[in-house]
C-alpha positions as CSV (number, residue, x, y, z in Angstrom):
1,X,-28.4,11.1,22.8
2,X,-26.7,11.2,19.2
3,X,-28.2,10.6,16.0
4,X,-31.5,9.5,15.3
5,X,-31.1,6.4,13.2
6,X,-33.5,5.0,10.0
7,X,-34.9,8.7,9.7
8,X,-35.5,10.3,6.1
9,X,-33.7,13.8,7.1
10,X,-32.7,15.7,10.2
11,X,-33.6,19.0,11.9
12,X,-30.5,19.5,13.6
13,X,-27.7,21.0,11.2
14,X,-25.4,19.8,13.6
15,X,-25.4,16.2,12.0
16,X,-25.2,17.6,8.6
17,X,-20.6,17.5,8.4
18,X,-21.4,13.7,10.0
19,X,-23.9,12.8,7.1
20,X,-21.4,14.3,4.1
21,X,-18.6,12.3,5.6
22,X,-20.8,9.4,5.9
23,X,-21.9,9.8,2.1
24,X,-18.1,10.1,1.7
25,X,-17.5,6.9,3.0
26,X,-20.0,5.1,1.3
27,X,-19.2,6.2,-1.7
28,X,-15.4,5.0,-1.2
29,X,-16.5,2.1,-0.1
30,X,-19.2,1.5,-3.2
31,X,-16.1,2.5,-5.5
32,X,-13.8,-0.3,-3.5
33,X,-16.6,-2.7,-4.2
34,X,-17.1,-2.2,-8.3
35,X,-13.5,-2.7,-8.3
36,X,-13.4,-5.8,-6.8
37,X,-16.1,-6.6,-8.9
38,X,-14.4,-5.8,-12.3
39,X,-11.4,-7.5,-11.1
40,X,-13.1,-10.4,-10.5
41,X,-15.0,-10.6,-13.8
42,X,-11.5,-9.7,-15.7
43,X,-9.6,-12.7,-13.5
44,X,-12.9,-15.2,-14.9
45,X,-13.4,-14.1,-18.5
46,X,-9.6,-13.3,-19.0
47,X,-7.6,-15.8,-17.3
48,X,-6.6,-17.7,-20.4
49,X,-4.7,-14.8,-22.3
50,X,-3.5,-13.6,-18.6
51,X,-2.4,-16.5,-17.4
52,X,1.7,-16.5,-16.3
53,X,3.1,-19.7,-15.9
54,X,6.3,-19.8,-14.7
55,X,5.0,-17.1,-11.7
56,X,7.7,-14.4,-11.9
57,X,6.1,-11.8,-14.4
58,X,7.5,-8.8,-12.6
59,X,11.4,-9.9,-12.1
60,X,10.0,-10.1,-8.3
61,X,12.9,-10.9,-5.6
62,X,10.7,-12.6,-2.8
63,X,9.9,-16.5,-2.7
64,X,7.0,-16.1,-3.4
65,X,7.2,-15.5,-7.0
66,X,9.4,-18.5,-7.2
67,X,6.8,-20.9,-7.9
68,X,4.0,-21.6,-10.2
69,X,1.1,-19.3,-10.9
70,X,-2.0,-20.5,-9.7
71,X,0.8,-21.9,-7.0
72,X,0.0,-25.7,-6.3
73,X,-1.9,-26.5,-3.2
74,X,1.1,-27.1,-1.1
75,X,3.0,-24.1,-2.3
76,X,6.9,-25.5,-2.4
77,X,7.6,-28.5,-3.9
78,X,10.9,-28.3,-1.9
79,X,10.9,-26.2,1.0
80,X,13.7,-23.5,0.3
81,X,16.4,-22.8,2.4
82,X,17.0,-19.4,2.9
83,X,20.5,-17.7,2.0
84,X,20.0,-14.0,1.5
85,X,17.9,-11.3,2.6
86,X,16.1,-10.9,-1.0
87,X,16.7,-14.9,-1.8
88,X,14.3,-15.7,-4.8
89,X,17.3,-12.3,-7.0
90,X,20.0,-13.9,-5.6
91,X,19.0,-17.1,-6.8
92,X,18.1,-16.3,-10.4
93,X,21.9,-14.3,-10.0
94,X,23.6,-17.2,-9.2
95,X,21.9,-19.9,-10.9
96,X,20.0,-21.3,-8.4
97,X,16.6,-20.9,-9.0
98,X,14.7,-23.3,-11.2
99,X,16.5,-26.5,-10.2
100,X,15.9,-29.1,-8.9
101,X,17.4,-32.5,-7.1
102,X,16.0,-36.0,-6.7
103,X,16.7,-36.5,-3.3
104,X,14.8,-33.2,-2.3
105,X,11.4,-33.9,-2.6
106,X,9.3,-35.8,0.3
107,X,6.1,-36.7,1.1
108,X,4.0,-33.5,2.1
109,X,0.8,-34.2,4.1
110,X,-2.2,-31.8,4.0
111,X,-5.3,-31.7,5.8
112,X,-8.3,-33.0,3.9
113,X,-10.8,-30.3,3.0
114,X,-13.8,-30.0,5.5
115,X,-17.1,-27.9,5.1
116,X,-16.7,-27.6,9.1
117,X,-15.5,-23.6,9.0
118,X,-18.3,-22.6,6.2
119,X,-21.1,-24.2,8.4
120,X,-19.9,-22.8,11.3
121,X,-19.2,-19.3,10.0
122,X,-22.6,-19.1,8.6
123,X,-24.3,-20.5,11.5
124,X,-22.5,-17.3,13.6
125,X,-23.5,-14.9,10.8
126,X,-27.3,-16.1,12.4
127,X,-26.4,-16.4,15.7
128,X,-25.4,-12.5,15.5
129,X,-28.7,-11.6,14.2
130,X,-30.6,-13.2,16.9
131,X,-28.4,-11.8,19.1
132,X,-28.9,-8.0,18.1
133,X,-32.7,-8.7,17.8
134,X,-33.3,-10.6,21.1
135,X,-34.5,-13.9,19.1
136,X,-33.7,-16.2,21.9
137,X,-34.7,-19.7,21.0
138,X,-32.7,-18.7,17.4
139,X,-30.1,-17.7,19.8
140,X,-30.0,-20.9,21.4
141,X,-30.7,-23.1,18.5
142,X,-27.9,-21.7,16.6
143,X,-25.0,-21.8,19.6
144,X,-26.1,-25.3,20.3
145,X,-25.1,-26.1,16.2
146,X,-22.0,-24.4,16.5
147,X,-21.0,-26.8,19.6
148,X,-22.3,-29.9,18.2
149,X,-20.5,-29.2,14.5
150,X,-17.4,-28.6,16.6
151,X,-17.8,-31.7,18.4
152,X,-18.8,-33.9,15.3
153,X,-15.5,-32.8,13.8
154,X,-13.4,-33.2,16.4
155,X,-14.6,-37.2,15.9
156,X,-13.0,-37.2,12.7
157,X,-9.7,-38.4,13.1
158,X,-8.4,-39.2,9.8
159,X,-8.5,-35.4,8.6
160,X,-5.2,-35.3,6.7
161,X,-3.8,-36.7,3.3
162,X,-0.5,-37.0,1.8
163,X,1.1,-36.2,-1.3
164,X,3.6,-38.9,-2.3
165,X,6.7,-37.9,-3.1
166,X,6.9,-39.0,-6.8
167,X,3.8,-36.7,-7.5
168,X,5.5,-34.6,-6.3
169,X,8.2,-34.4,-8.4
170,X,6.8,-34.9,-11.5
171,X,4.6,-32.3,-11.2
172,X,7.6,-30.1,-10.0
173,X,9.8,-31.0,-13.0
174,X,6.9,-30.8,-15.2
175,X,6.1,-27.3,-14.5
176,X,10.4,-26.6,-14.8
177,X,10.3,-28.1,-17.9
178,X,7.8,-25.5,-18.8
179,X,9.8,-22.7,-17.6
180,X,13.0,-23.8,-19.2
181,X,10.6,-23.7,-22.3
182,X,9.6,-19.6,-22.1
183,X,11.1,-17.2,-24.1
184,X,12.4,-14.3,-21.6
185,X,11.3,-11.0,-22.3
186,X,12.5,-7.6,-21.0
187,X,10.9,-4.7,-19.0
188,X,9.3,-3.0,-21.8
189,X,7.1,-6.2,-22.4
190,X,5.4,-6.3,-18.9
191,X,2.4,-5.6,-19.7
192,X,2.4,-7.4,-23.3
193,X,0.9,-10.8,-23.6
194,X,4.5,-12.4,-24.7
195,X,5.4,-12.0,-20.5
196,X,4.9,-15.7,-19.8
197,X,6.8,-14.7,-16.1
198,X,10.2,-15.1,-16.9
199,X,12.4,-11.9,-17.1
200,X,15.2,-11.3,-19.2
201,X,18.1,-12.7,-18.5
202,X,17.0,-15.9,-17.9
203,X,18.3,-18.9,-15.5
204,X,20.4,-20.2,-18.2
205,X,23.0,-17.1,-18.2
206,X,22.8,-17.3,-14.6
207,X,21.2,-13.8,-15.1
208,X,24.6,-12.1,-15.0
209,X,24.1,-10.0,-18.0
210,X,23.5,-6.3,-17.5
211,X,20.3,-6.1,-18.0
212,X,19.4,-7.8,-13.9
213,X,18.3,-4.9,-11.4
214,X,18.2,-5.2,-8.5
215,X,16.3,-2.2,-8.1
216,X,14.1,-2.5,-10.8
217,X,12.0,0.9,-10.3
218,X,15.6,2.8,-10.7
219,X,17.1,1.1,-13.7
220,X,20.5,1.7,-12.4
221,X,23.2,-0.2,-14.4
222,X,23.1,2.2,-17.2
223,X,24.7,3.8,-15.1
224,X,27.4,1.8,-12.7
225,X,29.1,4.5,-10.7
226,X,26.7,3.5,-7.7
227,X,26.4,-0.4,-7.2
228,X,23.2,-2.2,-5.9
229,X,24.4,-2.9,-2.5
230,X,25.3,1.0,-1.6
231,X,21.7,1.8,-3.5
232,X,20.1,-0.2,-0.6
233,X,21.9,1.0,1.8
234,X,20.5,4.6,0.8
235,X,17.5,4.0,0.4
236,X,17.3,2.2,3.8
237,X,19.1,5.1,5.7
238,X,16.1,7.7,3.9
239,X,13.8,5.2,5.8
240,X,15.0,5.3,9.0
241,X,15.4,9.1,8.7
242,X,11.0,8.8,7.6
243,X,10.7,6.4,10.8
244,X,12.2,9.3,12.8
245,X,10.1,11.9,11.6
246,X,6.9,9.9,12.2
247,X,8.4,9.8,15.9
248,X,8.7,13.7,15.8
249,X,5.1,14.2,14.1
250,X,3.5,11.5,16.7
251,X,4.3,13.4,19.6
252,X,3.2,16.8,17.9
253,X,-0.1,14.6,17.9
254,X,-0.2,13.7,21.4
255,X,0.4,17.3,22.1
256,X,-2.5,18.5,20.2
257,X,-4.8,16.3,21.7
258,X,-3.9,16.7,24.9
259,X,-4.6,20.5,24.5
260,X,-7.5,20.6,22.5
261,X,-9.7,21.4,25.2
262,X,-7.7,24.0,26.2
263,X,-8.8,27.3,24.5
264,X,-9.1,30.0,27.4
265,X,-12.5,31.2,26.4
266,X,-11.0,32.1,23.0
267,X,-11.9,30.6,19.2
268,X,-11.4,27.1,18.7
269,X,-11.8,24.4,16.1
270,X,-15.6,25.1,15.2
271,X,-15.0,29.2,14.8
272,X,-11.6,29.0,13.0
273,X,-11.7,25.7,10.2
274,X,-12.7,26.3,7.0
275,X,-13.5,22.9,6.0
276,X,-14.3,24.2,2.2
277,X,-10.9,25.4,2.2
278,X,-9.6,22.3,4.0
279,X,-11.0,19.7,1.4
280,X,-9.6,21.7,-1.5
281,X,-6.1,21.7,0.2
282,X,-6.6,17.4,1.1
283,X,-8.2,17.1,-3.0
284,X,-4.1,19.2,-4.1
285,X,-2.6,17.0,-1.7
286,X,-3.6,13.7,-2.6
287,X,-3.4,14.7,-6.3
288,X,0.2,15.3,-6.2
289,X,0.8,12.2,-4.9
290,X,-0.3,10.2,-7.5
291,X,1.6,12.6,-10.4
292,X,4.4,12.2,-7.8
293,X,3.6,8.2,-8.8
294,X,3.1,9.0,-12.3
295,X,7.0,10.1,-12.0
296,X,8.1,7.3,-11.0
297,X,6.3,4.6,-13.4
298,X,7.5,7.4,-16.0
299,X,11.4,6.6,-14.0
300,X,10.6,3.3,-13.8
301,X,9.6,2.3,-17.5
302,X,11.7,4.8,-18.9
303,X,9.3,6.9,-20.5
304,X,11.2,9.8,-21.4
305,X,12.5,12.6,-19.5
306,X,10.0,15.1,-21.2
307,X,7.2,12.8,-20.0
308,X,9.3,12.1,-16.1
309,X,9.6,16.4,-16.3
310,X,5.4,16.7,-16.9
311,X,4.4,14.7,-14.0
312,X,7.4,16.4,-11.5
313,X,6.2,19.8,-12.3
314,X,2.8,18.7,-12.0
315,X,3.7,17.9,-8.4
316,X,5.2,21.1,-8.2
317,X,2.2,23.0,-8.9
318,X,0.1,21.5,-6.4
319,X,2.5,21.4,-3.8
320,X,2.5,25.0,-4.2
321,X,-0.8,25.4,-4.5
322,X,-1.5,23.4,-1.0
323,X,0.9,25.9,0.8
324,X,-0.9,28.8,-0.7
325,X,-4.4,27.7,0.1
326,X,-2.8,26.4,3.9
327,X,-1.3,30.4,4.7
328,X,-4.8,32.0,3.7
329,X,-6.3,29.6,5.9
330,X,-3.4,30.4,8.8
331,X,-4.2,34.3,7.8
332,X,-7.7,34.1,7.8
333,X,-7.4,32.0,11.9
334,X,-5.3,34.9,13.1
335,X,-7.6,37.5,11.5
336,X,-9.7,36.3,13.9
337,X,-7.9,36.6,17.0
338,X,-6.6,32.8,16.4
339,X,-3.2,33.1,16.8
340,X,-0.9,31.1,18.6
341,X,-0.4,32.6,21.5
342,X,-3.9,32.9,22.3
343,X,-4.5,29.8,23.7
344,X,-2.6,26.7,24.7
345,X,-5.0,24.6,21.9
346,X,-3.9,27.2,19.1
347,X,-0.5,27.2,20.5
348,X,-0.7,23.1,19.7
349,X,-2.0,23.6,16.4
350,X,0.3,26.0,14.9
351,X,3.0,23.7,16.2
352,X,1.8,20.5,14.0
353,X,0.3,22.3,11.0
354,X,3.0,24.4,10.0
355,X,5.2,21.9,10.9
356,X,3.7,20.0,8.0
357,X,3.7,23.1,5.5
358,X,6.8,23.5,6.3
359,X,7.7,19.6,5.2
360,X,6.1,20.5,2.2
361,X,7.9,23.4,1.1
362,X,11.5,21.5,1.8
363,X,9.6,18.8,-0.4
364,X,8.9,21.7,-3.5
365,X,12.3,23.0,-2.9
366,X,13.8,19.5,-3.4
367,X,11.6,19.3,-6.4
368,X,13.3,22.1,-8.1
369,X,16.7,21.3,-6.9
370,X,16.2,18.2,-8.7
371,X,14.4,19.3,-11.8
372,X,17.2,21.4,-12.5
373,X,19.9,18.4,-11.4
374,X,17.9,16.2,-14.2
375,X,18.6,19.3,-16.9
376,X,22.1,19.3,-15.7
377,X,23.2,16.0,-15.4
378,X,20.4,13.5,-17.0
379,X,19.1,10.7,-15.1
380,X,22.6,9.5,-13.7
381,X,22.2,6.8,-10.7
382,X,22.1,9.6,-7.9
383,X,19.6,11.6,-9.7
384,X,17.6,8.6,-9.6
385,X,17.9,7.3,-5.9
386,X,17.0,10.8,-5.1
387,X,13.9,10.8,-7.2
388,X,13.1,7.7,-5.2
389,X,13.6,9.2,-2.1
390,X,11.6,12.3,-2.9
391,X,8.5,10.3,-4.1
392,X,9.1,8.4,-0.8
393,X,9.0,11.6,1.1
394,X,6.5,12.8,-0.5
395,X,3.9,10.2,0.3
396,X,4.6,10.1,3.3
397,X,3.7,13.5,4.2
398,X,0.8,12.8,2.3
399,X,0.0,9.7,4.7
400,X,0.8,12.9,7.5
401,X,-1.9,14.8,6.2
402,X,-4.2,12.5,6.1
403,X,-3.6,11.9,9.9
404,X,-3.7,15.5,10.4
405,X,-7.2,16.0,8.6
406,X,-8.7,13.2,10.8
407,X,-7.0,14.0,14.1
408,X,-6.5,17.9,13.6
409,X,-9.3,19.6,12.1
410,X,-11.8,16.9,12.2
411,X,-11.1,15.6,15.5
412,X,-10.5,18.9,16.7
413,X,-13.9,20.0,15.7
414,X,-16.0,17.2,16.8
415,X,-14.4,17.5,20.7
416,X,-12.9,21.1,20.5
């Protein structure tokens, strides 16, 4: 029948695992919402000294950073015509961002602001809770407002205003004028309260001075033996190669579930996991990947190889560390007649598991292949687009695990 719900505690120790990852959950979830909370408070009590008016604080490469911040309520004040794949760094490259034309702007018509979609959303919010609880006449009373607000605004037919053209443009130009006013500032002052959101160089070199990246998290032209374009072709190709191996890992999945039934009266998932063991490997895991981030904000802000160094070795360690708790695990499985040949489940499992591990040791090896390329050769442009690539990789088999953990081992143990 499942679990008793709105009950203090539970006899059965078989809902125990469900109530820890339940508490889990909540947890997360409480921990999401005090975030959003402080965020909120910070974006009310600070938004003066964190305000960024000219909208580009980050030397971002997308439209939308190419427009105010708080954006006005029509977004573009000229609707941009697309010329490149990343238009918004081409434009500040080749002096095309932050103009403007008189002959661009038009009228821009918006629909007038209604209270229709609040009324109606809270009126579903009750019609859901007379719903769950059987309150009919609620029920009815509530679907009958919903029909008749609907209908009350459909009568409204002059719903839309527009924007005159001249307002337009003098707000546009006003808010240029204020960007052509801001001091640039470089990297290093991102997070100081001179960024008013215009990067160094500005629109007036045409931003052909050294200092542009186009990949900003590599710092490349330092170093110009690689140019932008071949970067991004790299870096592209490592995805697809990622793309493929989620292919190769999402059929390993099918695979294991289609066998996990299929244990020929030996062990299966509830005999053999070690969740203990298990949630110490998925706490390593997940810990390396944010040193593996700490890397590359250390790459990224040019910290310091000493300081880039730390947080790769770090990553190191517990990459090691997973694959040594993951072969007890595998040892301790087989010590108990759970080896892969006993069964078609087991022989499923030790094809996606190890598979993993064995990602993650070609991801430690890499490590030190390019720990030692750093002491050799400093953080030259290919060093770099590999530590990209390997932080990339590295997530990603994070992302892998945390499939595996949910599909795998606890999956496996709720049907197996």
């Amino acid at each position: 029948m499942g679990m008793p719900r709105r009950s203090v505690s539970y006899t059965d120790p078989d809902f125990v695992p469900y109530m820890i990852v339940a508490a889990i959950g909540a947890i997360c979830i409480l921990t999401a919402l005090i975030s959003v909370i402080v965020q909120l408070k910070v974006s009310i009590t600070e938004r003066d000294q964190n305000r960024v008016p000219a909208g580009d604080p980050w030397d971002a490469r997308t439209l939308e950073w190419s427009i105010a911040a708080p954006p006005p309520e029509y977004n573009f004040a000229i609707i941009p015509q697309v010329q490149e794949r990343d238009d918004f760094a081409d434009a500040k490259i080749t002096g095309r961002a932050y103009q403007s034309s008189e002959d661009a702007y038009e009228d821009i018509t918006l629909p007038k602001n209604t209270a229709v979609g609040f009324i109606v959303c809270v009126l579903s919010g009750i019609w859901m809770f007379a719903a769950v609880w059987w309150i009919w006449w609620l029920l009815v009373f509530t679907t009958t407002a919903i029909i008749l607000t609907v209908i009350w605004w459909s009568f409204d037919i002059d719903n839309e205003r527009v924007i005159p053209a001249d307002e337009v443009r003098k707000d546009h130009e006003a808010w240029l004028s204020l960007v052509h006013s801001i001091t640039p500032v470089d990297r290093d002052q991102e997070y100081a309260p001179a960024n008013q959101a215009m990067p160094r160089p500005s629109w007036r070199a045409k931003m052909t001075q050294p200092d542009m990246h186009l990949h900003p998290g590599l710092n490349l032209l330092p170093h110009p033996e690689m140019d932008d374009e071949e970067t991004g072709t790299t870096i592209f190709g490592f995805w697809v190669f990622l793309m493929s191996d989620l292919v190769l890992f999402g059929v390993m999945f099918g695979i294991y579930i289609t066998m996990i039934g299929a244990t020929a009266g030996g062990p299966g998932p509830k005999e053999l996991f070690n969740f203990t063991s298990l949630g110490l490997q998925t706490g390593v895991l997940l810990l390396s990947s944010l040193t593996a981030g700490m890397a590359s904000l250390a790459l990224k802000y040019n910290l310091g190889l000493s300081r880039l160094r730390f947080w790769l070795f770090i990553t190191l360690l517990l990459g090691l560390t997973f694959l040594t708790l993951e072969v007890f695990d595998f040892k301790s499985m087989i010590d108990q007649g759970g080896g892969p040949t006993r069964s078609g489940y087991l022989s499923a499992f030790f094809g996606i598991v190890p598979l993993h591990g064995l990602h993650v040791s070609m991801g430690c090896l890499w490590l030190v292949i390019l720990l030692l390329q750093i002491s050799r050769f400093g953080l030259v442009t290919k060093v770099k687009t590999r530590l990209i690539r390997f932080a990339l990789f590295w997530h990603f088999l994070d992302l892998i695990w945390v499939g595996m953990f949910s599909i795998v081992y606890f999956g496996g143990w709720i049907y197996g």
